[in-house]
Every structure is written in C-alpha cells, then in structure tokens.
C-alpha positions as CSV (number, residue, x, y, z in Angstrom):
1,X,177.5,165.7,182.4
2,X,180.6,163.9,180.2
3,X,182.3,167.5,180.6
4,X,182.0,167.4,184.5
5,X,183.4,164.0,184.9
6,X,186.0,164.4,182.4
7,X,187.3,167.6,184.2
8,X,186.8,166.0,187.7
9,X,187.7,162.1,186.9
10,X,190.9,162.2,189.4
11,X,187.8,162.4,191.8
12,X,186.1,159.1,190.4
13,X,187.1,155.6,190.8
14,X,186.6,152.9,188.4
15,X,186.1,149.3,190.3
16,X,187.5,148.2,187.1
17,X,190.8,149.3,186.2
18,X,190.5,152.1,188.9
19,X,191.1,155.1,186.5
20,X,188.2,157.0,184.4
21,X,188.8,157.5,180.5
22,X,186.9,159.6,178.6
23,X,184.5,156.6,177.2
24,X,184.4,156.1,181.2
25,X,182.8,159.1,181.6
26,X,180.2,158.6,178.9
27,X,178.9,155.8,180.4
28,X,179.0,157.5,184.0
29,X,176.9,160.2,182.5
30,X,174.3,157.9,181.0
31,X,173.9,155.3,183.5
32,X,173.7,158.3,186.2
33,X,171.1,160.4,184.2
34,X,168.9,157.5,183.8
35,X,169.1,156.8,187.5
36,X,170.1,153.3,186.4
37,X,173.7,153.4,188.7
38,X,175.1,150.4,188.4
39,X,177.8,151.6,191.2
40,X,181.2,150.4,189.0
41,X,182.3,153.7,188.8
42,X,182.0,156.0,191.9
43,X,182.7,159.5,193.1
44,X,185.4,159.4,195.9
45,X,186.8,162.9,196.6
46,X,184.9,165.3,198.9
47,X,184.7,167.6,195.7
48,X,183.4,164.5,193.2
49,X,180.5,164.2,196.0
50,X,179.5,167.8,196.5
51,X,178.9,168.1,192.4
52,X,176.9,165.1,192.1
53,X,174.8,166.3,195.1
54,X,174.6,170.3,193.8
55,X,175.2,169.8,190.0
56,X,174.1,165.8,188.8
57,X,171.3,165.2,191.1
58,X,169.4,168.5,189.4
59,X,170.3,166.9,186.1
60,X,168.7,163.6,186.8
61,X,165.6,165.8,188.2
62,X,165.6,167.6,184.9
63,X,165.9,164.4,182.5
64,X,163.2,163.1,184.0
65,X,160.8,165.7,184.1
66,X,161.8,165.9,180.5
67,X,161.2,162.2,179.9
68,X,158.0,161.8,181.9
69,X,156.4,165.7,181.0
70,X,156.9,164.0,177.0
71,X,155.3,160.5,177.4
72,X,152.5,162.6,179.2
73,X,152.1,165.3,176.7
74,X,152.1,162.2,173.5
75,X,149.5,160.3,175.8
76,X,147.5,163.1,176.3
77,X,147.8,164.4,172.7
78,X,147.3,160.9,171.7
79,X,144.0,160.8,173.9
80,X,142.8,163.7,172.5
81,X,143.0,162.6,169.1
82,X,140.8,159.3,169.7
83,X,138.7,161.2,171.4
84,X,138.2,164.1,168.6
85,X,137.8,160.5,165.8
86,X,135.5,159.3,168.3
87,X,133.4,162.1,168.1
88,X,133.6,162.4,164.6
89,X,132.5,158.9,163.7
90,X,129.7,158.9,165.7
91,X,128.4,162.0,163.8
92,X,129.9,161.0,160.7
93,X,126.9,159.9,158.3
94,X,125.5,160.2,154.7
95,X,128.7,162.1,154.1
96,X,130.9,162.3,150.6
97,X,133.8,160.4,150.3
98,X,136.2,162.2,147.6
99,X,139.6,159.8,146.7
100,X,141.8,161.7,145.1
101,X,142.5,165.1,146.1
102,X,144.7,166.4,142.7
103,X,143.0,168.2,140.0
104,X,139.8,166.4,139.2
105,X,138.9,165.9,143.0
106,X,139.4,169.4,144.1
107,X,137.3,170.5,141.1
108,X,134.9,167.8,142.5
109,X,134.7,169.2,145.5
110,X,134.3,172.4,144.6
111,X,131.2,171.6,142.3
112,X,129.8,169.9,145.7
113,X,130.2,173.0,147.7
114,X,128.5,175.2,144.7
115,X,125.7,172.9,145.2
116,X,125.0,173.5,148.7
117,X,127.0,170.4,149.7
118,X,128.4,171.4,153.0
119,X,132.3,171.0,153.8
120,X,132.0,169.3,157.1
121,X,130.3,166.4,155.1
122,X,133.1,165.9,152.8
123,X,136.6,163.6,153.7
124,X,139.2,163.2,151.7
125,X,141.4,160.3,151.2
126,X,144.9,160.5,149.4
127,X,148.1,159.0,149.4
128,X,150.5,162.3,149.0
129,X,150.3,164.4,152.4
130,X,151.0,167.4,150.7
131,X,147.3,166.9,149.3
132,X,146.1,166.0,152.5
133,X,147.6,169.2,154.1
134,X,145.6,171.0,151.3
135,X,142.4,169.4,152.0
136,X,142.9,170.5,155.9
137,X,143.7,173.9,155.5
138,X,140.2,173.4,153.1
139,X,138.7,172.5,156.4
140,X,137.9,169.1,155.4
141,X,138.4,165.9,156.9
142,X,141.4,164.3,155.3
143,X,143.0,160.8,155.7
144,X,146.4,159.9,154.6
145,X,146.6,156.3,152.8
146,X,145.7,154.4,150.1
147,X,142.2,153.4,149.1
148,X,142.5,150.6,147.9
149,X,143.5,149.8,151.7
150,X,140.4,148.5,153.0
151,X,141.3,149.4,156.8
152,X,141.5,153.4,155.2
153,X,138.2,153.5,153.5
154,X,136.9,152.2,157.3
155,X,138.5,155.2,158.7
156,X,137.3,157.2,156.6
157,X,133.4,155.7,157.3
158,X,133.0,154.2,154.1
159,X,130.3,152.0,155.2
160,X,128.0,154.9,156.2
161,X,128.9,157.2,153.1
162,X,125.9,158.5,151.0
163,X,128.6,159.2,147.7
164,X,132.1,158.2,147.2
165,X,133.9,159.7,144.2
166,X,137.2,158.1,142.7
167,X,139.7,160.4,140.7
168,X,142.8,158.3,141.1
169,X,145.6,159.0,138.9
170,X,145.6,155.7,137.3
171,X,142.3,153.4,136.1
172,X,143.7,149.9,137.4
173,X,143.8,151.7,141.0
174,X,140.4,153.8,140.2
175,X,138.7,149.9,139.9
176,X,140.6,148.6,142.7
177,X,138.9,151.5,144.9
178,X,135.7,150.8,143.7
179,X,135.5,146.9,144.7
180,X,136.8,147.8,147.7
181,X,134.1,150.4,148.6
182,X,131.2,148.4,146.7
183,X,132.0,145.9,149.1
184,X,132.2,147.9,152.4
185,X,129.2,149.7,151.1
186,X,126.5,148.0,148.6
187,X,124.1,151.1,148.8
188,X,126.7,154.0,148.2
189,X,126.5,155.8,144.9
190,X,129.8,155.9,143.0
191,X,131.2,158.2,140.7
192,X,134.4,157.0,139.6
193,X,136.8,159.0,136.7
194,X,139.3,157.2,134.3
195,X,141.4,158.5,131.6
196,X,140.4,155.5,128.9
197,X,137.2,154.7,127.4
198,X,138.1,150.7,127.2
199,X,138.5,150.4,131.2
200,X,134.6,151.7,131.6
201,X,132.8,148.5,131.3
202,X,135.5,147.2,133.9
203,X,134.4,150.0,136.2
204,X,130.8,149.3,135.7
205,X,131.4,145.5,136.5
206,X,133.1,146.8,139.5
207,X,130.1,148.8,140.6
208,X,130.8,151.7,140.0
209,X,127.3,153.9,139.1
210,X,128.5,156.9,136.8
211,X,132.0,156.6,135.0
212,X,133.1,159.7,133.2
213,X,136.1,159.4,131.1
214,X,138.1,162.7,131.4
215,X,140.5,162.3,128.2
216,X,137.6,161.5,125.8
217,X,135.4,164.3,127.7
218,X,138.5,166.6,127.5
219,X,139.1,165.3,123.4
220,X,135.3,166.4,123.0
221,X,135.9,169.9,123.9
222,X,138.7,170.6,121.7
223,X,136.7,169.3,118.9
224,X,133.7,171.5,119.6
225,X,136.3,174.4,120.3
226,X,137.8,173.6,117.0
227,X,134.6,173.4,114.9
228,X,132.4,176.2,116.7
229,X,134.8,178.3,119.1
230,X,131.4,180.0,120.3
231,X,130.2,176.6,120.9
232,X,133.4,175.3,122.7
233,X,132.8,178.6,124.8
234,X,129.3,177.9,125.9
235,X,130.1,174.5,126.9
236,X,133.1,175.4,129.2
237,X,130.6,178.0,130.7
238,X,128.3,175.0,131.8
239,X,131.0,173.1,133.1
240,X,132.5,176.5,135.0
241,X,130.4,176.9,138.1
242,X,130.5,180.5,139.6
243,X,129.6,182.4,136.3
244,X,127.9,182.7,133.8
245,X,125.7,179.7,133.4
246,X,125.3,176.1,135.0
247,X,123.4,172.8,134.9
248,X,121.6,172.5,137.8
249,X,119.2,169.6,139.1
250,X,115.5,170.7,141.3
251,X,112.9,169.3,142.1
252,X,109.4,170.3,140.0
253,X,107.2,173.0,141.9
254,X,103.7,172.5,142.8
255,X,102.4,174.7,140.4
256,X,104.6,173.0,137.7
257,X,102.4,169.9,138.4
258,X,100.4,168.9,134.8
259,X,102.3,171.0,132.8
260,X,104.6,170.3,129.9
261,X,108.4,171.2,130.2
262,X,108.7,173.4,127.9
263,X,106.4,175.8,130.3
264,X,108.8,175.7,132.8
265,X,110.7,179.0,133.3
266,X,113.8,177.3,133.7
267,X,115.5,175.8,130.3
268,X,114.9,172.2,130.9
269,X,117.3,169.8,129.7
270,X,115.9,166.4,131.1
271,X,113.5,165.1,133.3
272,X,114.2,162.3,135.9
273,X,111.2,160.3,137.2
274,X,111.6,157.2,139.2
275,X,114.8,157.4,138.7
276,X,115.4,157.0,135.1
277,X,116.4,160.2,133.0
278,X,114.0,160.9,130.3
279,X,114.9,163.7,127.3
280,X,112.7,167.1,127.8
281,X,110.9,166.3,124.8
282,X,110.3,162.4,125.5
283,X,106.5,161.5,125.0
284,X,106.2,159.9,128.3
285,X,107.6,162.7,130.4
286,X,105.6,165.6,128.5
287,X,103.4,166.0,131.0
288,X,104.9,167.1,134.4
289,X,104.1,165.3,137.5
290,X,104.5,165.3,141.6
291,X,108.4,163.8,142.3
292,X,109.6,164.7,139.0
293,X,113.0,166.4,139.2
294,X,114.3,168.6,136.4
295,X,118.0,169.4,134.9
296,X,117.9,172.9,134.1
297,X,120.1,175.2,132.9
298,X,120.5,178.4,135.0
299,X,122.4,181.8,136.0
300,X,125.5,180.5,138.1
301,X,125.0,183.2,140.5
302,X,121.1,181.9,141.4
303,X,120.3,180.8,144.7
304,X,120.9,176.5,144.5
305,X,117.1,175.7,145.5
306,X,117.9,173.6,148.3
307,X,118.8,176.6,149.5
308,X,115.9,179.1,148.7
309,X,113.8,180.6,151.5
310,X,110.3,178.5,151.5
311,X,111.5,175.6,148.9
312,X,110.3,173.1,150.7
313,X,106.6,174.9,151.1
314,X,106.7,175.6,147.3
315,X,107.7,172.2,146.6
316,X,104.6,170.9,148.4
C-alpha cells in the first residue's frame, strides 16, 4: 500500500503542505487500511482514483477479514477452551494431584499407573512448561504455575482431590505447597518429599501425612549396597516396579478370615487395621480379620488385585 502511493503521490494531495513524502504515504496507507480516513490527504488524479477503487479498496476488504476472521478464531478457541475446563471440573473428582513433574514426580506417577491408578485421574502442576508439555504428551492433565499459588491449586481442583503429592525441588517451597493445599483441602492425604531430614517435623506441622526424605532414603541404599551388594540389589528390585518383585497393598480374602499371616500365600510384610499399621508378627494382628488389608510382597508382573476378575466377590 506505501509502495502504491509512493510511486503514484504526484496523484495525491496533502491539505497540509500539498505534496506527499514518503512518511506521507505511511500514514495514507495505515489510516486507509484501517478505514479510519481522516480525508487530509486525498487522491486527485483520475489514475490515483481508479487504484484506490481497483487495488486499496480490496486491501481494506482483505485487512479486515484478516482482523475480524482472527478476533473470531481467538474467541472461538478461547470458548472452546472454557468449555473443555468446564467439562473437566465438573467431572473432575477424588483425582491425584502430583506437584512436581521432574524426577521424583514422574516416578510417582508411574508407581500410580502400575497400581491401577488411571491417567485421566492424575494433574500435574509445575512451574517449567517444558514439564508441563511432558505431562501432556503423557496424556495427563497439566497446569502451568506455581503451587504455592493458591488460585493454581483451585484450577487444578485441589479442593476435591483424594491425594496430592509434593516433590518440589526445594523443602521451604515443598511446606509452602502443603499449607496451601491443607487449607484448600482438610481431608486430602498428602505425600510430600524433601531432601533434609530436619525440615520433616516442619512438614508434619504443615499437614502433610507421609514425608519421605529422598537424600537419607537415597544415603540408605548406598549403605546397604555397600555392606550387602545382594542386599542393595533386592531392595532396588522392590522399589523397581515392572520386574522382578514389588510391595504391593490388598485387601485380606474371605477365606483368609481367622487365619494367621504367616498362612497367607502372599509374603506379608504388615498388616493395616483400622488404619494403623501393625508388623506381620505383632500379637494383636496374628489373627486375620474382615477389613484387614495386607502389604505383601509379590511378582511385579501379577495382576494389581483391584484389578483381578472376581476380586470384589472373593473379597466378600
């Protein structure tokens, strides 16, 4: 549009100075496009007129189409997207919150999706978006934003989350998350990592249900590899899920009922009854009864018993 006036300006008239410079000619072009014409500067010649009806009128046609097809296509995409988070909300229930999608949470996750934990129930929050991009192309929900942002742990659904788990890069932001979502959510169940044994009493003030300390867990497992490398092996096969063997949590079978836990098939580790976890060979749990759950360890590759065809009849 510049180039056509520039090349044609004998045929334009300025009511200003009566000539048309090339800075003239800029602002011809953009007060013409944006059909704002203010009329200062004007075609004259027969010529000037026949390009601005043939060659500038389709150009203001075209910028306009442009400018209202782009504010439609960002409303409508925009639309779209509340509707899809409307949706998703209202569904969105007794779902796993995992903060922190580095290291630690993707190993999290994938420990929940061994377990029969399925992936449309998990969302991610983290502050990097090249973790959140991972965490999509996971097919996961993912948020981007920090959690100790109170407005992101409500996008997330914080308040209706059944488990929320914290692996933060840094233990002063790993209690700040918890406070937060202890606050939005008194009845959640929150598993919470930090690299220093001194900041778990802080985190258990904070509300936070299990702490695990990842350095002193990590220092324990060099010192067993160290002493026993057979040992060090067997314990980084329990905490490998996929092979070899796992610890695994199920509920005690009817026939199990009365019986002692040493009878169980399955190695039993500990028993949990109302909610306390008891030692397998604790006096008060040597006797099995109905509700009981037991930590076992099993074959990685068997079925997670949530899962098993007629569990829930068996169970009964």
């Amino acid at each position: 549009m510049v180039l056509i006036v520039v090349v044609d300006r004998d045929g334009y008239k300025d009511t200003y100075d009566g000539s048309v410079s090339l800075i003239d000619s800029i602002y011809y072009a953009t007060v013409t496009l944006t059909t704002t014409g203010y009329g200062d500067i004007t075609p004259v010649t027969p010529t000037a007129r026949l390009v601005n009806a043939f060659l500038v009128t389709p150009l203001r046609i075209a910028f306009l189409v442009v400018l209202v097809g782009t504010t439609l296509e960002v409303l409508a995409n925009e639309g779209r997207r509340i509707m899809r988070d409307s949706r998703w909300r209202k569904r969105m229930k007794d779902h796993v919150v995992v903060v922190g999608y580095g290291t630690k949470g993707r190993s999290a996750v994938q420990t929940l999706l061994s377990n029969g934990v399925k992936r449309e129930t998990i969302v991610v929050i983290d502050p990097r978006a090249q973790a959140v991009g991972d965490a999509g192309n996971d097919q996961m929900a993912a948020f981007h934003g920090d959690a100790t942002n109170r407005t992101v742990l409500r996008r997330a659904e914080v308040m209706t989350a059944r488990e929320v788990i914290v692996t933060t890069d840094r233990d002063d932001s790993a209690v700040l998350v918890t406070l937060a979502v202890r606050q939005l959510n008194p009845n959640a169940h929150i598993v919470v990592a930090v690299r220093e044994e001194d900041n778990v009493p802080l985190l258990r003030q904070s509300g936070a249900d299990a702490v695990v300390t990842s350095s002193e867990a990590v220092g324990r497992l060099l010192g067993l590899s160290a002493v026993s490398p057979n040992l060090g092996e067997v314990m980084e096969d329990l905490l490998t899920y996929g092979e070899g063997l796992e610890v695994a949590e199920r509920p005690v079978l009817g026939r199990e009922v009365g019986k002692a836990p040493s009878s169980v098939p399955d190695r039993v580790v500990s028993v949990v009854r109302d909610g306390k976890v008891h030692r397998y060979y604790d006096s008060s749990v040597s006797v099995l009864a109905a509700g009981d759950k037991l930590i076992v360890v099993r074959p990685a590759k068997e079925t997670p018993w949530a899962e098993r065809p007629g569990a829930d009849e068996q169970d009964e």
